[in-house]
KOLBAVO-175616 format. One record per residue (C-alpha): residue number from 1; residue in three letters; chain; x, y, z. Coordinates in nm, 2 decimals, always signed. Layout:
N
+-----+-----+-------+--------+--------+--------+
|   n | res | chain |   east |  north |     up |
+-----+-----+-------+--------+--------+--------+
| NUM | Ala |     A |      X |      Y |      Z |
...
+-----+-----+-------+--------+--------+--------+
//
This chain:
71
+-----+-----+-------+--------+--------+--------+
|   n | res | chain |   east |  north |     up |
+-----+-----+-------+--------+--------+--------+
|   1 | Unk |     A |  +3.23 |  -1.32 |  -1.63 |
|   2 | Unk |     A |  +2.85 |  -1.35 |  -1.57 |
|   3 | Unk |     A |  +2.67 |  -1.39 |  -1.83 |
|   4 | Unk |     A |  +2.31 |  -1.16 |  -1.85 |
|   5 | Unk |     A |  +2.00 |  -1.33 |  -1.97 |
|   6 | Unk |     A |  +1.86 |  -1.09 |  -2.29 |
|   7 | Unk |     A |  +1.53 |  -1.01 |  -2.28 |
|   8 | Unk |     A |  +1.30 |  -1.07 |  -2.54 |
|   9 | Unk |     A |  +1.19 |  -0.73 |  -2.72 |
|  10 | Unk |     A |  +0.79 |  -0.75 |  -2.81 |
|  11 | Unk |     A |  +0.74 |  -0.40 |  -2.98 |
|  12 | Unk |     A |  +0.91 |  -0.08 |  -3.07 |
|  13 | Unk |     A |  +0.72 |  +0.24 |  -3.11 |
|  14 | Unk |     A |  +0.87 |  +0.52 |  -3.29 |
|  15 | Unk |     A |  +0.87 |  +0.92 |  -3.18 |
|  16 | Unk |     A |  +0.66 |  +1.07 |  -3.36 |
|  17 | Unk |     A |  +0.85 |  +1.42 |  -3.40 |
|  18 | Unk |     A |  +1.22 |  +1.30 |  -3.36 |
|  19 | Unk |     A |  +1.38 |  +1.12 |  -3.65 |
|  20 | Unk |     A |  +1.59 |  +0.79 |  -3.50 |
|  21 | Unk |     A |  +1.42 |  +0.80 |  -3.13 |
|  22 | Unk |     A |  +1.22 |  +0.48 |  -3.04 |
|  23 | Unk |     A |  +1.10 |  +0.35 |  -2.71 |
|  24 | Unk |     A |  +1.15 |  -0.01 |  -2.73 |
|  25 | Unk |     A |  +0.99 |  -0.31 |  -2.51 |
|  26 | Unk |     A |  +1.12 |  -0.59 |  -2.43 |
|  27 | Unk |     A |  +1.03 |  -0.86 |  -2.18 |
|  28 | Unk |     A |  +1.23 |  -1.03 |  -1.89 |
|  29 | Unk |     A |  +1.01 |  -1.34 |  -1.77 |
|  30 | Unk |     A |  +1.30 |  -1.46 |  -1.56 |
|  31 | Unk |     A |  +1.31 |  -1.19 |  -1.38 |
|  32 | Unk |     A |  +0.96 |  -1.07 |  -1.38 |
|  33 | Unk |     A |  +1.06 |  -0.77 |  -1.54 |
|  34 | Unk |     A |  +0.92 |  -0.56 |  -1.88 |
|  35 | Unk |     A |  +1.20 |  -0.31 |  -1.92 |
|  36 | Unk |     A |  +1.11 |  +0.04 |  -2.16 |
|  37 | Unk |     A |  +1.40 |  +0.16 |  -2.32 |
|  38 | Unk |     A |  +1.45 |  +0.49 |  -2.50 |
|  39 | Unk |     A |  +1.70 |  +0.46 |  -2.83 |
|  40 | Unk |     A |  +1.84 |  +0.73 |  -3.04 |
|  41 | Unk |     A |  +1.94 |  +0.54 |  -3.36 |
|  42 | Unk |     A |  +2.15 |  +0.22 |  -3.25 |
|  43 | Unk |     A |  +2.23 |  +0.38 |  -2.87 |
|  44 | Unk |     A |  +2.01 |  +0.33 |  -2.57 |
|  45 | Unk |     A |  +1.97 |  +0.71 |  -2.42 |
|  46 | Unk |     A |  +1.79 |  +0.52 |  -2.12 |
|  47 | Unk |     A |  +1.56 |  +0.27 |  -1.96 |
|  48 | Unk |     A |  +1.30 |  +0.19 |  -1.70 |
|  49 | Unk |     A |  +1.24 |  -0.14 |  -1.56 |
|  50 | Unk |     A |  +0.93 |  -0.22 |  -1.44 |
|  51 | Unk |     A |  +0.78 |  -0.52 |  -1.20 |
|  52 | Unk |     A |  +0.54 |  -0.73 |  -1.39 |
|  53 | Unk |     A |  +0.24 |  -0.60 |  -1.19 |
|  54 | Unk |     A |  +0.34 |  -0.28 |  -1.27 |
|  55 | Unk |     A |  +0.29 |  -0.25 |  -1.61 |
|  56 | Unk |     A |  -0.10 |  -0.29 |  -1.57 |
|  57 | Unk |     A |  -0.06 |  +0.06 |  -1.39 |
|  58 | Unk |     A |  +0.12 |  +0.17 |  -1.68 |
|  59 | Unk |     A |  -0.17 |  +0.06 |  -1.91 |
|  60 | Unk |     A |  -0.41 |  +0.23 |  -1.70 |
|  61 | Unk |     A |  -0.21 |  +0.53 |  -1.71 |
|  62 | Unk |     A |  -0.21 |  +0.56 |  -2.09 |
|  63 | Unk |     A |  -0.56 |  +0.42 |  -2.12 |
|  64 | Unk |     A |  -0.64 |  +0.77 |  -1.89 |
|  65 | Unk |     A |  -0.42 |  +1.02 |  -2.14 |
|  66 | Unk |     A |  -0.64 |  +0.92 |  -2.46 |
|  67 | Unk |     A |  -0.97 |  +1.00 |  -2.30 |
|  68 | Unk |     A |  -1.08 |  +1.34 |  -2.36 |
|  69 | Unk |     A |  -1.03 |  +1.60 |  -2.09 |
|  70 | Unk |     A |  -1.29 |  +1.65 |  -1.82 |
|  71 | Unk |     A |  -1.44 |  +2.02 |  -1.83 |
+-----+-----+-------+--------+--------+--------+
//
C-alpha cells in the first residue's frame, strides 16, 4: 500500500454562523500544493487544492472582498 505524505496544517478559521464548520489549511511542500479543506466537526465535507502560485491569486481575491464597494 502507498503510503501518502500528510500535509502540514498552518491555520484553521472557523464559520462564523455555523457551529462545528472550519475551513482548515494545510500545506503540501512536496508537492507544491496548499490544500483548503472545509470540516463539519471531525469530517472533511470537502477540499480544494491549490498550486503554490495560486494561492497569491487567492490572497488578492480576499484582499479585493474587504475593500469597500465602488459606487
Amino acid at each position: 500500500m502507498e503510503q501518502v505524505e500528510r500535509g502540514v496544517r498552518t491555520g484553521v478559521v472557523r464559520d462564523a454562523d455555523r457551529v462545528g464548520r472550519a475551513l482548515r489549511v494545510t500545506t503540501h511542500p512536496e508537492a507544491g500544493r496548499v490544500v483548503l479543506s472545509t470540516w463539519q466537526d471531525s469530517t472533511c465535507v470537502s477540499t480544494v487544492r491549490l498550486d503554490r502560485a495560486d494561492v497569491v491569486e487567492l490572497l488578492t481575491a480576499l484582499g479585493a472582498a474587504l475593500l469597500p464597494p465602488e459606487r
